[in-house]
C-alpha positions, 0 to 999 in steps of 0.5 A: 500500500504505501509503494502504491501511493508513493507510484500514484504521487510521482508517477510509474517507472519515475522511482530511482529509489525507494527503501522503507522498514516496518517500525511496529506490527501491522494487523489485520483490520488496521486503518492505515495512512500513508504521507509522502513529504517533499524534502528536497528537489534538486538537479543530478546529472541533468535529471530533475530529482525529487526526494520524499520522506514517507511515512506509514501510520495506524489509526492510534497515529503510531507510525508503522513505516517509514522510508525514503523516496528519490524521482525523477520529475518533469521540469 
């Protein structure tokens, strides 16, 4: 789930890195929200790169995932 939502915010086939980790249990029945934050934008190798912080919580807002993203975005 929140692989899909970082693919639906920047785009398919634009990820040129993408790693996160469980922090806590995920159960059945769990409601969880993911959150994607722009933390930089910068310029590599004559590509437009977006990094993001990305975070995964419960209903009880305990944080299940959290990770990191870099893009490629259209300038």
């Amino acid at each position: 789930m929140t692989g899909r939502m970082v693919t639906n915010y920047v785009g398919d086939g634009t990820l040129k890195k993408y790693g996160v980790r469980f922090t806590s249990q995920v159960w059945p029945g769990d409601t969880l929200t993911s959150v994607a934050t722009v933390t930089d934008i910068r310029e590599e190798e004559g590509e437009s790169l977006v990094d993001l912080e990305i975070v995964t919580t419960n209903q009880d807002g305990v944080a299940v995932i959290t990770g990191t993203a870099t893009a490629k975005i259209n300038s």
